[in-house]
C-alpha positions as CSV (number, residue, x, y, z in Angstrom):
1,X,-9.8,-28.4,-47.4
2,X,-7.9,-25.2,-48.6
3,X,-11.2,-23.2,-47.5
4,X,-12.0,-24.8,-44.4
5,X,-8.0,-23.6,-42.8
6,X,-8.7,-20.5,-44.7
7,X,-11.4,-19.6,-42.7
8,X,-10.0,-21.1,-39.5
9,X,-7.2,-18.9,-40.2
10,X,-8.9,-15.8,-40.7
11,X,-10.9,-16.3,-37.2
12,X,-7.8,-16.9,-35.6
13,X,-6.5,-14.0,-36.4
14,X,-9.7,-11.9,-35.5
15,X,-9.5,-13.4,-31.9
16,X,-5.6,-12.7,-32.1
17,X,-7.0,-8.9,-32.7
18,X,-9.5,-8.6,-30.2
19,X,-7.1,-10.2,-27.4
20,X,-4.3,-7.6,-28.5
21,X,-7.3,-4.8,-28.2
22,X,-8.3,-6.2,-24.5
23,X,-5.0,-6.3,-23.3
24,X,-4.2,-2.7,-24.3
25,X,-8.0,-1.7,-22.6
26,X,-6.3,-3.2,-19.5
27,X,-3.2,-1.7,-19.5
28,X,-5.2,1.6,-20.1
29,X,-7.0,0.9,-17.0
30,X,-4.3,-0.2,-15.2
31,X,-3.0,3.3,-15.2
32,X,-6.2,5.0,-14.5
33,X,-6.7,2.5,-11.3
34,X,-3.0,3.4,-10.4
35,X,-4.4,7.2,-10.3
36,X,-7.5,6.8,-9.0
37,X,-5.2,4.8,-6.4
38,X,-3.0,7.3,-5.8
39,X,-5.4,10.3,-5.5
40,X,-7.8,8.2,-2.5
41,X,-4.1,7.7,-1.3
42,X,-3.8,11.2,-0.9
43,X,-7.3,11.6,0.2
44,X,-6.9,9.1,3.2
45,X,-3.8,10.8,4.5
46,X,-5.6,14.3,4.6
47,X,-8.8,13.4,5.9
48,X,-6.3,11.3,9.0
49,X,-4.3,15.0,9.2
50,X,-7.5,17.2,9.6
51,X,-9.0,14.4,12.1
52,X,-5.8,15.1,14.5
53,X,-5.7,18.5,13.7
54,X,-9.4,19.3,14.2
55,X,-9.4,16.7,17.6
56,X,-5.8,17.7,19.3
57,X,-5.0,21.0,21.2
58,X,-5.2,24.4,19.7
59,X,-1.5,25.4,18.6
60,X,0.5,27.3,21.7
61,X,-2.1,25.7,23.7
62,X,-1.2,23.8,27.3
63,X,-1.1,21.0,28.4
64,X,-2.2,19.8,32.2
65,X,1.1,20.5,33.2
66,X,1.6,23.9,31.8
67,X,4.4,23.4,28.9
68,X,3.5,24.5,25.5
69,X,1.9,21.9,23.3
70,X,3.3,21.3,19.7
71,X,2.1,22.5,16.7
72,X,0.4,19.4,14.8
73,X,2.4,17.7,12.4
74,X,2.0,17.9,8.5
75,X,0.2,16.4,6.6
76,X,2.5,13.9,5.8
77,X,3.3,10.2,5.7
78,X,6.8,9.5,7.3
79,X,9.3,8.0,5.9
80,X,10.5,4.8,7.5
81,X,12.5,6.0,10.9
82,X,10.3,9.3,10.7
83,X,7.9,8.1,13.1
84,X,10.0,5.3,14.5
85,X,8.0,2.4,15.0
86,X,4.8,3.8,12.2
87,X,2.3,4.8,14.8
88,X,1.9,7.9,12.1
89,X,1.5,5.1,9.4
90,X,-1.8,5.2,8.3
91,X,-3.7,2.2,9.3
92,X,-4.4,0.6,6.2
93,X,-0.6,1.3,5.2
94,X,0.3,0.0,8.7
95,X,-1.5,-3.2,8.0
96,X,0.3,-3.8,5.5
97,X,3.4,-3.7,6.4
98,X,2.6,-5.8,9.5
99,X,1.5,-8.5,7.1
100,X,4.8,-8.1,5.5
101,X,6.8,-8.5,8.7
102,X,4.9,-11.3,10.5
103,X,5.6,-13.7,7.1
104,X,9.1,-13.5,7.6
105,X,9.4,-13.6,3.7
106,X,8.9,-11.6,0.4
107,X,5.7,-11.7,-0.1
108,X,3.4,-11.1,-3.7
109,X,0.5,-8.5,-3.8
110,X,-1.9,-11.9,-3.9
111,X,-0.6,-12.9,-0.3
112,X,-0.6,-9.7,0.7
113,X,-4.4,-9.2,0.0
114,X,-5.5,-12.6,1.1
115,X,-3.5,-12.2,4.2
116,X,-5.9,-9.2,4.9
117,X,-9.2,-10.7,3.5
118,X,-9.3,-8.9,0.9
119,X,-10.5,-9.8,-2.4
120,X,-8.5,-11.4,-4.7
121,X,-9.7,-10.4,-8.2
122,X,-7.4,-8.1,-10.6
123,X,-8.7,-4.7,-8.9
124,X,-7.7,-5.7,-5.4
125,X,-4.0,-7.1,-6.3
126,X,-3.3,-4.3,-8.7
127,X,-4.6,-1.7,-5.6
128,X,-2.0,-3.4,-3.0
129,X,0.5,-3.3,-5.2
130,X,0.1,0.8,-5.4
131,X,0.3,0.5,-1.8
132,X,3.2,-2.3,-1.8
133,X,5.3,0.1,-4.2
134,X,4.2,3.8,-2.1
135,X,5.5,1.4,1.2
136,X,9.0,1.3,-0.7
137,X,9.1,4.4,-1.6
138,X,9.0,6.0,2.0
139,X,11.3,3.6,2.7
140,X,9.1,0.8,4.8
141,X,9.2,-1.9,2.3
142,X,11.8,-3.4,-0.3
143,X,11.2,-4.8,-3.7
144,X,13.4,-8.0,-3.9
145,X,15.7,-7.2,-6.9
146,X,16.1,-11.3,-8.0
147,X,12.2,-11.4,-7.6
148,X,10.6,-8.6,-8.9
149,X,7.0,-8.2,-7.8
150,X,7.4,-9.5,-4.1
151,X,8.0,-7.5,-1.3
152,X,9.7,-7.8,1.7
153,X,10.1,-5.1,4.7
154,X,12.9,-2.9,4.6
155,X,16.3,-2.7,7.2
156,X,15.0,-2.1,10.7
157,X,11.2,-2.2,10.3
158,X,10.0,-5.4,11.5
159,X,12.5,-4.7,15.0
160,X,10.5,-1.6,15.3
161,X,6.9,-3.1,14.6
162,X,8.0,-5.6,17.2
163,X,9.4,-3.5,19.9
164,X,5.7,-1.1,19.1
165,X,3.5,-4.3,19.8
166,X,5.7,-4.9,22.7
167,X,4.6,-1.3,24.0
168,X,1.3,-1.6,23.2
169,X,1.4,-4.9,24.9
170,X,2.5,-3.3,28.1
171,X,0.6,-1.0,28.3
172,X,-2.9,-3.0,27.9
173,X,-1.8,-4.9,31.1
């Protein structure tokens, strides 16, 4: 009998192993998704900047009633109350946050992605939550403090989505 839990043992522990090596493989890739993440991020937001740049007026250019047009703006994402209601908000980012502020409640990167169709597998969760945590860093979003991992929007931004989709609203009629 002494054998037979010997060898259960010893199998045991060489599943014990290879679930400690898997887990460190997915941390690993964790932070090279989170990169990878960052840098289309990054690649988004320029590609939008050189798509207004390349399409709007030529700089010191007029307009139809002969003031001076602005330069365009850089190539950056505004901070919450930068743009005032996110019309610079990149769309995907602006998604988002709409998701956030129609739910009324802190919300996990799961609910997040199913609210948008997304998939739900491990690649799509741990990609909205890159976008969950860039959304609190410029100040759109807020990561609940008693539960870590949800996300709810921050001061002010769901009275500015709404008074934007009043606009818009007026404006299609």
């Amino acid at each position: 009998m002494g054998s037979l839990l010997d060898r259960l043992e010893a199998r045991e522990q060489a599943a014990r192993t290879g679930v400690e090596r898997l887990r460190a493989e997915m941390d690993r890739l964790a932070v090279q998704l989170a990169a990878e993440e960052e840098l289309l991020g990054r690649l988004a937001i320029t590609k939008q900047t050189i798509i207004e740049v390349l399409s709007g007026p030529e700089p010191g250019g007029e307009d139809g009633d002969g003031a001076a047009e602005p330069a365009p703006v850089a190539a950056q994402v505004p901070a919450f109350g930068g743009d005032g209601d996110g019309r610079r908000l990149p769309v995907a980012y602006r998604d988002v946050v709409e998701v956030v502020a129609d739910a009324g409640r802190p919300l996990r990167a799961s609910q997040v992605c199913q609210a948008l169709g997304v998939g739900g597998e491990p690649r799509h969760r741990e990609g909205m939550r890159s976008k969950l945590k860039r959304l609190v860093r410029w100040g759109w979003l807020v990561e609940v403090e008693v539960e870590p991992g949800r996300f709810a929007c921050a001061g002010g931004v769901a009275a500015a989505l709404g008074a934007e989709a009043t606009r818009r609203h007026q404006l299609s009629q």
